[in-house]
N, C-alpha and C positions, 0 to 999 in steps of 0.2 A: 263821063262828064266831070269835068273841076270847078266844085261850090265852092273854094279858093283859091283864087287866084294868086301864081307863082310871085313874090316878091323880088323886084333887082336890087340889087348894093343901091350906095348912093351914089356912084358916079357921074349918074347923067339927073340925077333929079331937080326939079325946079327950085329957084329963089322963093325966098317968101316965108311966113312963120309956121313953123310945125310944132307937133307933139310926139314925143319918144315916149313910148310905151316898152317897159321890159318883155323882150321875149323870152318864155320860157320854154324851158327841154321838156316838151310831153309830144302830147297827138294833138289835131287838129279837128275838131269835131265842131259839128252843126246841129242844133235844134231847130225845129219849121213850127211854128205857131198860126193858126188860121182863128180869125174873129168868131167865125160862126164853131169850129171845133175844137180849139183849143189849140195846146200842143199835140202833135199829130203823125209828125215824122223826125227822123234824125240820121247821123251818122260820121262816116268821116269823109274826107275833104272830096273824097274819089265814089263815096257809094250811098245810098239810102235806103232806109227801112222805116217800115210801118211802125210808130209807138204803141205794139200792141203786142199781148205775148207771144205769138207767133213769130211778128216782128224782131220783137228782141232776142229770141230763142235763135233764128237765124242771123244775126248781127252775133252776139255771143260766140254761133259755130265758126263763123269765120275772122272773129277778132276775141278769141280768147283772154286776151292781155289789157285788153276795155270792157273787161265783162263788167265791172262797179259803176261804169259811166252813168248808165241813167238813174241809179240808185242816189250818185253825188246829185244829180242835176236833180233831182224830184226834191232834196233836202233841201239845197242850197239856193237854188235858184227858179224852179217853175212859179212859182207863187208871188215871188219879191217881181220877176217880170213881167208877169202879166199882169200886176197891177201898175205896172208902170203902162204898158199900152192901153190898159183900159181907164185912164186917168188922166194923161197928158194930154191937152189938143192936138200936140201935131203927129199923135198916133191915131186919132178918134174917127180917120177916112181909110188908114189901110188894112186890106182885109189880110195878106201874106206876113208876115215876117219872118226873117232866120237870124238867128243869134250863134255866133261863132265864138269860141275857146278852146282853152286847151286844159289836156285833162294828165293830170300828173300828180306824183306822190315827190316823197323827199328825196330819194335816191332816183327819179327817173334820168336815163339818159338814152339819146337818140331813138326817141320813142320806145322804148322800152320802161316795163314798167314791173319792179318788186311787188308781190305778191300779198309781202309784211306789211306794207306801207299805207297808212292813211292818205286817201287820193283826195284831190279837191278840181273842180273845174274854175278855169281864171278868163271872164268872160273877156271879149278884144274888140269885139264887131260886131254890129247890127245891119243886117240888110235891109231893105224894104219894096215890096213888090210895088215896079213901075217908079222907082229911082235910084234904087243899088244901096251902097251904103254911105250911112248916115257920115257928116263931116267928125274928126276927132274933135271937135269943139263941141259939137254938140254933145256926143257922146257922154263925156264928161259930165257937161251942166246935166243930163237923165241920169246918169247911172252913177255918180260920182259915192251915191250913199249905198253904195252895195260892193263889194270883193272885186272888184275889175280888173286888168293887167295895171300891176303900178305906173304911175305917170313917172317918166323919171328927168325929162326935162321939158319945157316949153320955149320956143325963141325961133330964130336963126339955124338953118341947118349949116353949122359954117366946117372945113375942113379940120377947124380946133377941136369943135365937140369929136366929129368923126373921129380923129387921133385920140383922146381922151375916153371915149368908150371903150376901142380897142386896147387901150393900154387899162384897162380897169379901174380909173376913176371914181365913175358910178354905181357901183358893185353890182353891177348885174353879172351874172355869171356866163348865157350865151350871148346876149347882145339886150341890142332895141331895135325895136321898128316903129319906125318916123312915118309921120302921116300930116298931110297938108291937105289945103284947098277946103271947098266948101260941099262937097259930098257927091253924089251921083257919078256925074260923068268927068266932073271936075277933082275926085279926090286923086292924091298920088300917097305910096307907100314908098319906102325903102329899107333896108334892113340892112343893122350894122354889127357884124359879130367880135365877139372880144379875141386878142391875140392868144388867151389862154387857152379857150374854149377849144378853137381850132388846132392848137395845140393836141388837147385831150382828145377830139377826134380824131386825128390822123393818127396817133399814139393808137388806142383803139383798133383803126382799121388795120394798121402792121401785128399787131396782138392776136388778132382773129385768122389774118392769114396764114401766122406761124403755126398758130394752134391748128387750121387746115392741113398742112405740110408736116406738120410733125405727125 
């Protein structure tokens, strides 16, 4: 099963005003929150586990290199979000939610992640059971007073911005991903990555393969 869903370019995406969120180089990971249990499950984009030792002991064996994840998320964020759904009205009827980020240190690249490294998770999305996820507008107005993915522009998805990300304008280092509409079934996403970035990956993937070969 995929708890996130694949992102297109912005080629084909709709008029209309969005939000560019910085994307960052980490992993994609999920938190499940239930009203009556709390926080309860997690993982990454592709699998789930129980939040419980056993749980975490077998997420650990098979993602080594996320082993600090839930240690950052109990610091940084259990507590700051659950008081946000146990507080706001228009959280006060859902009994599911999932909160999606990414979890990365200073050196992470293409999900990988240094050992040495102070990790942090940079929340992006909230879903919510029996309407998906929340519009980027709202998003903001709840969570704007906690560590979020940085806002890096608001407006017009126009082919200017697009060119201007890519050439590194905005200092994002992979890109952004743009997010419109008013949330459920009406939100759209897009993803716009920097010329440099993709640079450094293709660079990378010929690096790996010599290193194969030799």
């Amino acid at each position: 099963m995929l708890y996130y869903p694949k992102i297109p370019d912005s080629r084909n995406c709709p008029d209309g005003k969005c939000v560019a969120f910085e994307k960052y180089d980490g992993t994609n990971l999920h938190w499940d929150w239930d009203r009556d249990f709390g926080w309860h499950a997690f993982g990454t984009r592709r699998d789930i586990f129980n939040l419980t030792e056993v749980g975490i002991a077998e997420f650990t064996a098979k993602h080594q290199h996320l082993s600090e994840c839930v240690a950052v998320f109990d610091r940084d964020w259990a507590i700051e979000l659950e008081r946000v759904f146990l507080t706001l009205p228009q959280y006060q009827h859902v009994l599911e939610i999932k909160v999606f980020g990414e979890f990365l240190g200073a050196n992470s690249f293409a999900g990988l992640h240094r050992v040495e490294d102070v990790k942090e998770v940079k929340i992006f999305d909230v879903w919510l059971e029996g309407f998906g996820f929340i519009s980027p507008f709202q998003f903001i107005t709840d969570f704007q007073h906690l560590p979020i993915a940085r806002v890096v522009y608001q407006g017009k998805l126009t082919g200017e911005f697009t060119e201007d990300v890519r050439s590194g304008k905005y200092g994002v280092e992979e890109g952004v991903i743009c997010k419109g509409g008013t949330g459920g079934e009406d939100l759209w996403m897009a993803k716009i990555k920097t010329t440099a970035y993709m640079s450094k990956l293709k660079q990378a993937f010929v690096d790996r393969w010599q290193d194969y070969w030799e």
